[in-house]
DSSP file (Angstrom, degrees, kcal/mol; ACC not computed):
  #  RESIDUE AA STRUCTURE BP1 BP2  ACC     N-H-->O    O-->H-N    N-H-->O    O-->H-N    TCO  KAPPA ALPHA  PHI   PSI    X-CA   Y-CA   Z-CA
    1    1 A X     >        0   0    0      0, 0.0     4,-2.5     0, 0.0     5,-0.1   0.000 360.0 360.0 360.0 -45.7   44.4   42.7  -12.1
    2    2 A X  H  >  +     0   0    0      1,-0.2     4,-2.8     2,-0.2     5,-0.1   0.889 360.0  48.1 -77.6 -21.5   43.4   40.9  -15.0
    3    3 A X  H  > S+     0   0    0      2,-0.2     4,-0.8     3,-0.2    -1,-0.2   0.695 107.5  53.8 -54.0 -35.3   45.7   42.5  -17.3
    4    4 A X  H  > S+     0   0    0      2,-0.2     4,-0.5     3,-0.1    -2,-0.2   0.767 111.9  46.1 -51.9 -52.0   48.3   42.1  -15.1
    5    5 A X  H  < S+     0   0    0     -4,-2.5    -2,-0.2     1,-0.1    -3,-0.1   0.917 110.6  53.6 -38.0 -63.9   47.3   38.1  -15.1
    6    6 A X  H >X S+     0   0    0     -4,-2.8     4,-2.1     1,-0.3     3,-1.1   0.575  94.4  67.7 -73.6 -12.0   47.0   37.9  -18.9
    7    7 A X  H 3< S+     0   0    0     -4,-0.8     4,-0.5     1,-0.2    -1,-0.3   0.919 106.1  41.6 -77.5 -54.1   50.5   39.4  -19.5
    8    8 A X  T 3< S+     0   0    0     -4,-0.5    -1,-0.2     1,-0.2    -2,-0.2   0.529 125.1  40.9 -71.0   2.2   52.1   35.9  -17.9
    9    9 A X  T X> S+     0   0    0     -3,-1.1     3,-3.5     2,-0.0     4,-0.9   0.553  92.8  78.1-109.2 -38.3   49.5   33.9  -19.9
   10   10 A X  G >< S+     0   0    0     -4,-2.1     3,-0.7     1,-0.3    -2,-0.1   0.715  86.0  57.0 -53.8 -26.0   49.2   35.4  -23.1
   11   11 A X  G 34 S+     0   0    0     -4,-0.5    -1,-0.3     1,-0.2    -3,-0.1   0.677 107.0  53.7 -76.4 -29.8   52.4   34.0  -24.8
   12   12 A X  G <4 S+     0   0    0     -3,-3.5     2,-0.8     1,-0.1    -1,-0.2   0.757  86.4  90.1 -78.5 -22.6   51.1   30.4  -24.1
   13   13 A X    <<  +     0   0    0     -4,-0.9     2,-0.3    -3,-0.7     8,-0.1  -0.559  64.4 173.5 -94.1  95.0   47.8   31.0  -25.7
   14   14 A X        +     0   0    0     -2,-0.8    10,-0.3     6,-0.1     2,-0.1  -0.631  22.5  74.2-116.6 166.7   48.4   30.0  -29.5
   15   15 A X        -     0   0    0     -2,-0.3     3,-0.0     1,-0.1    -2,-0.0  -0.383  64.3-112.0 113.9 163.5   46.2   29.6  -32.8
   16   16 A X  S    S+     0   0    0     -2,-0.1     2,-0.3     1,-0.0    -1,-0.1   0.529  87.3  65.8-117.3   1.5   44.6   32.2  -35.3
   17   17 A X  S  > S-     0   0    0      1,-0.0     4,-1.8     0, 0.0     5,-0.3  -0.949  89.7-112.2-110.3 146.0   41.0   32.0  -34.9
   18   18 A X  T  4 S+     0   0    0     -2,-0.3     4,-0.1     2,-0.2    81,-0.1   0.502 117.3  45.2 -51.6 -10.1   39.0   32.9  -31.7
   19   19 A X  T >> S+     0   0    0      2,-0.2     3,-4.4     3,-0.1     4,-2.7   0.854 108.5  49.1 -76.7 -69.1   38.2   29.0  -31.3
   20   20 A X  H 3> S+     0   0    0      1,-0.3     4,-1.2     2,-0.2    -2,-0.2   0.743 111.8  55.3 -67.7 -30.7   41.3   27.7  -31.9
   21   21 A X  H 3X S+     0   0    0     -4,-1.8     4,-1.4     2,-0.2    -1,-0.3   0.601 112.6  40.4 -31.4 -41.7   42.4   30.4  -29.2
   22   22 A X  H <> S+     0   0    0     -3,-4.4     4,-1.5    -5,-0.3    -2,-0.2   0.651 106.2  58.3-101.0 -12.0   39.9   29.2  -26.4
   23   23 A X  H  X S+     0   0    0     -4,-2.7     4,-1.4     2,-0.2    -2,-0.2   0.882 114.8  42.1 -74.5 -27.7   40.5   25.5  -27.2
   24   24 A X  H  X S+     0   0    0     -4,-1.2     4,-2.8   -10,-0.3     3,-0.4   0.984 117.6  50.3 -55.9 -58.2   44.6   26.9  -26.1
   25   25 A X  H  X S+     0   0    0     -4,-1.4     4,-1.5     1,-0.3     5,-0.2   0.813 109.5  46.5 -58.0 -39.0   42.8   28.8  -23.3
   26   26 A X  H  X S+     0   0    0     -4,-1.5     4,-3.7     1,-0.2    10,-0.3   0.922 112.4  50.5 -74.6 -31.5   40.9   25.8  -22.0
   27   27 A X  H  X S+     0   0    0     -4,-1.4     4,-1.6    -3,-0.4     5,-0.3   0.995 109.2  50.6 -66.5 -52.8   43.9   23.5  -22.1
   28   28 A X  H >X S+     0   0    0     -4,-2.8     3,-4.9     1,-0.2     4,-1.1   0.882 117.3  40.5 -26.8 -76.4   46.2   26.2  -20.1
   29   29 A X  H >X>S+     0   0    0     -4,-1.5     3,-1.8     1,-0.3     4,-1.7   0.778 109.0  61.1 -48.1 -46.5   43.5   26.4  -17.5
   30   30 A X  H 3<5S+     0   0    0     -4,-3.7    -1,-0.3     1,-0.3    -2,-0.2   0.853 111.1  44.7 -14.6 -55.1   43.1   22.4  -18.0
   31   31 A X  H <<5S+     0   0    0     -3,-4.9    -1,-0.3    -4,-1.6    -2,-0.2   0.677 108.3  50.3 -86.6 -12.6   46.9   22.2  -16.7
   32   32 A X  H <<5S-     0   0    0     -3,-1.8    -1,-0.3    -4,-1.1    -2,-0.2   0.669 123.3-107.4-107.9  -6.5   46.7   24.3  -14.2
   33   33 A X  T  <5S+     0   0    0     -4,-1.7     2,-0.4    -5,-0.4    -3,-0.2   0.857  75.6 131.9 102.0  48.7   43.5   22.3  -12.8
   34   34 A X      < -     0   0    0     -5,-1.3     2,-0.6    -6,-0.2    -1,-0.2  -0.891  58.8-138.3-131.3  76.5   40.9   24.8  -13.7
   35   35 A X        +     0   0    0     -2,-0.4    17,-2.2    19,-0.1    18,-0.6  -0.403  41.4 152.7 -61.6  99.2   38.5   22.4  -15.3
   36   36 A X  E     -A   51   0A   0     -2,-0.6     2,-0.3   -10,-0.3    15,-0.2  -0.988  21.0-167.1-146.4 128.7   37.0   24.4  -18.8
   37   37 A X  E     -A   50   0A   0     13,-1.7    13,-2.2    -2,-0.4     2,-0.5  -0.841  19.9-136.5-103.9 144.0   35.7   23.4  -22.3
   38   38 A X  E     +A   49   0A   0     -2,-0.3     2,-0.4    11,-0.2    11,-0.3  -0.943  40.1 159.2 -95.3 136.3   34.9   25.0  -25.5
   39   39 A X  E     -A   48   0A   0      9,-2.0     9,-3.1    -2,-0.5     2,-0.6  -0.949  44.5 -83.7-143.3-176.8   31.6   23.8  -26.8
   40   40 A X  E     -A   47   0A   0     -2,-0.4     7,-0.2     7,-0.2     3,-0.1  -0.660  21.5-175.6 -81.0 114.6   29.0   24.9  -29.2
   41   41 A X        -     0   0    0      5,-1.0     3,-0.2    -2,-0.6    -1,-0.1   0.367  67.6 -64.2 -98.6  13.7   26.5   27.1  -27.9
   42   42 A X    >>  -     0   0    0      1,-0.1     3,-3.5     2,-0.1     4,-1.0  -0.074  54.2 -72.1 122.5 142.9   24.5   26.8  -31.8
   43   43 A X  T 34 S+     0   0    0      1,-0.3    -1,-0.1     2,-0.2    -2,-0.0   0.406 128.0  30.0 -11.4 -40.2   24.8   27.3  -35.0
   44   44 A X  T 34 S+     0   0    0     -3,-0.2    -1,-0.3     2,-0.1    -2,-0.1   0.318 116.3  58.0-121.4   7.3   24.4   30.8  -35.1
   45   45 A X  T <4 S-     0   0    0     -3,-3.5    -2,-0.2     1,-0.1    -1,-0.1   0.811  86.9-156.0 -98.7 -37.4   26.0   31.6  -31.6
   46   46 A X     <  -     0   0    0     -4,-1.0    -5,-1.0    52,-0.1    -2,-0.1  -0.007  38.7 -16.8  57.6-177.4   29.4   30.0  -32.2
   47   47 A X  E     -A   40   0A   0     -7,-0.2    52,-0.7    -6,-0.1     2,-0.3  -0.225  53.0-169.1 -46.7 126.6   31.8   28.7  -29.4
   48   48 A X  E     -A   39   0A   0     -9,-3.1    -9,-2.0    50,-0.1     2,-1.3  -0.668  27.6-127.7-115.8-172.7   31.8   29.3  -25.7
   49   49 A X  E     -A   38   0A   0     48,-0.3    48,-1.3   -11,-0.3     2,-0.3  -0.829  32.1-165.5-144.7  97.0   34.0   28.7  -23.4
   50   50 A X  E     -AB  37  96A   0    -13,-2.2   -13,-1.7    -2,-1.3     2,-0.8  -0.690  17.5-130.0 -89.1 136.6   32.0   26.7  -20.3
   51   51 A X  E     -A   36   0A   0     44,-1.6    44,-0.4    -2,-0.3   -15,-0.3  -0.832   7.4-156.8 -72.8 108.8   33.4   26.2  -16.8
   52   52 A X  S    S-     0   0    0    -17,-2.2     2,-0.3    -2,-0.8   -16,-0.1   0.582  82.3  -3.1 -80.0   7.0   33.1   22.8  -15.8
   53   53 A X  S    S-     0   0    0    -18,-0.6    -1,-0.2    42,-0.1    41,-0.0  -0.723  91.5 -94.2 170.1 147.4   33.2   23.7  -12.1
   54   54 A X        -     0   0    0     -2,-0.3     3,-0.2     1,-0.1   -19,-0.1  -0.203  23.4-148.2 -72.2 145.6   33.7   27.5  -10.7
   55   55 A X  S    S+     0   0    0      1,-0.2    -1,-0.1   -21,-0.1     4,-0.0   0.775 102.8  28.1 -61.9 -35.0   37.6   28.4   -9.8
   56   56 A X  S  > S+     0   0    0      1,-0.1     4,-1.5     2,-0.1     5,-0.2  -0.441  72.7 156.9-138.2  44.2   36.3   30.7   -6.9
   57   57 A X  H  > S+     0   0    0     -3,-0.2     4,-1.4     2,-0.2     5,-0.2   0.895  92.7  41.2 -26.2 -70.7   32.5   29.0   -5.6
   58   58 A X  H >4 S+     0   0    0      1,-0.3     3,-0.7     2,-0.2     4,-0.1   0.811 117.2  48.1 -52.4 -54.4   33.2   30.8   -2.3
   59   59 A X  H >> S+     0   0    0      1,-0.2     4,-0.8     2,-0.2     3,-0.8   0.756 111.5  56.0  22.3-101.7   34.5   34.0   -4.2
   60   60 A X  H 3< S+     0   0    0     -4,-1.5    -2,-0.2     1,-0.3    -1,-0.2   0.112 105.3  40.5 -48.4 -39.9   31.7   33.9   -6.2
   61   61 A X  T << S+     0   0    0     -4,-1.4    -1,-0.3    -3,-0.7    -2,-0.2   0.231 118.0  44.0-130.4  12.9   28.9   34.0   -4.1
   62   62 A X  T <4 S+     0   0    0     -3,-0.8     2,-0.4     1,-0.3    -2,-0.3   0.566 131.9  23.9 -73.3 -55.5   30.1   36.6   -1.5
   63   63 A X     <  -     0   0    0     -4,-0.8     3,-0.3    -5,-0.1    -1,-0.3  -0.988  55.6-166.1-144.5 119.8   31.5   38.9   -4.7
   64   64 A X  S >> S+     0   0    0     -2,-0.4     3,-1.1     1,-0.2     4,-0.8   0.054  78.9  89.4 -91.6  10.1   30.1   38.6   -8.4
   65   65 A X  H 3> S+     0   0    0      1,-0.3     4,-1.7     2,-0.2    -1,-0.2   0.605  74.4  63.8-110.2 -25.8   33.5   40.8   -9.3
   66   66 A X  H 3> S+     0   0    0     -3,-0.3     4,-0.7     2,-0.2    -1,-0.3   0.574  99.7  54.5 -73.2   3.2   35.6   37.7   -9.8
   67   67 A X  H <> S+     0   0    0     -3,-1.1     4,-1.6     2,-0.2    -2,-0.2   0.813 109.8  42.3 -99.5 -26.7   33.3   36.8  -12.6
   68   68 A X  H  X S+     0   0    0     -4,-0.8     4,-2.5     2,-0.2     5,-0.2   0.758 107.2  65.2 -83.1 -19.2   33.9   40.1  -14.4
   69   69 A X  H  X S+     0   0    0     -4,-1.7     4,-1.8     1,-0.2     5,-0.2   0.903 102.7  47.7 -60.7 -34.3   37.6   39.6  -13.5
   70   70 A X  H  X S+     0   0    0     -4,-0.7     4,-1.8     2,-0.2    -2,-0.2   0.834 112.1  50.8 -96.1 -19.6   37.7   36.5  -15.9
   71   71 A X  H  X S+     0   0    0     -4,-1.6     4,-6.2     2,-0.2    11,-0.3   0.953 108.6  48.8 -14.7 -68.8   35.9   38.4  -18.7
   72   72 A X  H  X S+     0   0    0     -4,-2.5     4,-2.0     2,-0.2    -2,-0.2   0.921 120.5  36.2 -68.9 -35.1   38.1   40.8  -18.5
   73   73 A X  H  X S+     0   0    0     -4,-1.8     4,-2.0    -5,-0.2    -2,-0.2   0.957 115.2  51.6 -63.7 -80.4   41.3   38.1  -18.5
   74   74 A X  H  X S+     0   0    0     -4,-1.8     4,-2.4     1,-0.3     5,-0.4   0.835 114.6  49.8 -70.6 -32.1   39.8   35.6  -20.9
   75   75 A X  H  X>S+     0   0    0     -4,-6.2     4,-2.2     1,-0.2     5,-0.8   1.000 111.0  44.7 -58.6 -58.7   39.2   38.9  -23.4
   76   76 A X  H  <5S+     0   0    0     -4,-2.0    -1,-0.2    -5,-0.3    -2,-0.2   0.922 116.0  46.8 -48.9 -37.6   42.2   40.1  -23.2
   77   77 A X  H  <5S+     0   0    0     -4,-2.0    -2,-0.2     1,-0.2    -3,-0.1   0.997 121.1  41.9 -44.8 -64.5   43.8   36.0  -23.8
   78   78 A X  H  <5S-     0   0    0     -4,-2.4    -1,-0.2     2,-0.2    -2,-0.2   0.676 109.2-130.6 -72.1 -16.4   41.3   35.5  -26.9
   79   79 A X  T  <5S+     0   0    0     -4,-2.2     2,-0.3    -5,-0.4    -3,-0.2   0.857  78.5  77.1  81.6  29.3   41.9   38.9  -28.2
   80   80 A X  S   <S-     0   0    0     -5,-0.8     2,-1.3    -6,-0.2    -1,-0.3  -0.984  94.8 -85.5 162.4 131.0   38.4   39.8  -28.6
   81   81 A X        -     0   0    0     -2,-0.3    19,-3.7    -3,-0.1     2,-0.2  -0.562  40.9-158.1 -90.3 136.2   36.1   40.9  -26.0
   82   82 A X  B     -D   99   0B   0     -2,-1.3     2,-0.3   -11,-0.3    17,-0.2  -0.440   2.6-158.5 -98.6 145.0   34.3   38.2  -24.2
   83   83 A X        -     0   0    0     15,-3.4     2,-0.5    -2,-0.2    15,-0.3  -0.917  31.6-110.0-130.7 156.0   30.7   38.4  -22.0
   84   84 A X        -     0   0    0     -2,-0.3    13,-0.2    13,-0.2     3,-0.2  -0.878  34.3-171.4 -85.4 101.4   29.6   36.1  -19.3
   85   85 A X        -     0   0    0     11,-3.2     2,-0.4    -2,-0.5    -1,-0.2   0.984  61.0  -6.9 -88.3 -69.7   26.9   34.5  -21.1
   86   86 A X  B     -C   96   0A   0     10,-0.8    10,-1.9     6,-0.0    -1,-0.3  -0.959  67.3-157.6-123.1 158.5   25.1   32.2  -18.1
   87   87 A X        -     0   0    0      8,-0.4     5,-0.5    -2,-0.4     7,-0.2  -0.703  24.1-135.0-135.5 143.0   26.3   31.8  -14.9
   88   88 A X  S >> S+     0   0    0     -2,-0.3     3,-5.2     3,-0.2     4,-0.7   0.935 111.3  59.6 -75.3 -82.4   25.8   29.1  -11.9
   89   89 A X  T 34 S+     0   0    0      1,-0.3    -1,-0.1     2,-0.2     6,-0.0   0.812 101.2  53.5 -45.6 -24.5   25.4   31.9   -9.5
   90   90 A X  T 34 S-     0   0    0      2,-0.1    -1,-0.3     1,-0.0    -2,-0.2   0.347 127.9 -93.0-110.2  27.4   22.0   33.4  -11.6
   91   91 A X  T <4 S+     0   0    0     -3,-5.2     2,-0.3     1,-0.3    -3,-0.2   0.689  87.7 130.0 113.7  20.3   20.4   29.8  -11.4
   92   92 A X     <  -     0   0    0     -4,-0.7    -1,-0.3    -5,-0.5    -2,-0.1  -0.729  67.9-116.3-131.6 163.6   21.6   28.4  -14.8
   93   93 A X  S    S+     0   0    0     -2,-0.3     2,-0.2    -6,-0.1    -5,-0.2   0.709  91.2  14.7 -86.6 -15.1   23.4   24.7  -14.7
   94   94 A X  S    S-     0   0    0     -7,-0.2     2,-0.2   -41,-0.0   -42,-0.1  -0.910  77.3-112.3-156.9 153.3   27.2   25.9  -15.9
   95   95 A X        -     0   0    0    -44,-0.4   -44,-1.6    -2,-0.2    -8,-0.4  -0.713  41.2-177.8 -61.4 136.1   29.1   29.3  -16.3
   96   96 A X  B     -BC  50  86A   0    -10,-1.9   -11,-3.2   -46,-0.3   -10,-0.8  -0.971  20.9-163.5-133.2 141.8   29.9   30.4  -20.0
   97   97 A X        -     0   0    0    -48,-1.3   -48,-0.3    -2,-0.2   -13,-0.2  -0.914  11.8-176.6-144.0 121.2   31.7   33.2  -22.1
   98   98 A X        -     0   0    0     -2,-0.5   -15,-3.4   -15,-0.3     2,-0.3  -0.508  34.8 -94.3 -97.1 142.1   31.1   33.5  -25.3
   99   99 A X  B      D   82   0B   0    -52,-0.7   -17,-0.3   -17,-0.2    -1,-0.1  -0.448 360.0 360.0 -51.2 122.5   32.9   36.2  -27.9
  100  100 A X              0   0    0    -19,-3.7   -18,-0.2    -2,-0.3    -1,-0.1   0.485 360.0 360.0 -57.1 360.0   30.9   39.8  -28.5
């Protein structure tokens, strides 16, 4: 499924570094009304890529499997495999995925 997704996204998703790649990624999602930032998760951590509110709440908290579906999408977008760094659903104030 998410491959499936990223094949109709990927062509929109421009730049040549894994930032400049999730600031593209945030905007798509931006346009399509999927509210998402890149910010700094520290110096030595680099950029993640924070949900400013979940896509799927209801989803989400019946079935954790949409969260590993947008991993698996936003790795395939950025090029580069992506982890779900904190999560809403495990007690923590915003969702983020940060590059491996």
């Amino acid at each position: 499924m998410a491959k499936a997704l990223a094949k109709g996204y990927l062509n929109q998703i421009k730049g040549q570094t894994t930032e400049e790649r999730m600031h593209s990624l945030s905007q798509l999602l931006a346009d399509r009304r999927v509210p998402f930032a890149v910010e700094n998760a520290g110096e030595d951590e680099g950029p993640v890529l924070t949900a400013q509110a979940c896509p799927y709440p209801k989803l989400a908290e019946k079935d954790r499997t949409i969260c590993r579906v947008e991993e698996m999408l936003f790795s395939e977008l950025l090029g580069q495999s992506v982890q779900l760094r904190t999560c809403r659903l495990d007690g923590d104030g915003k969702c983020q995925f940060q590059p491996k």
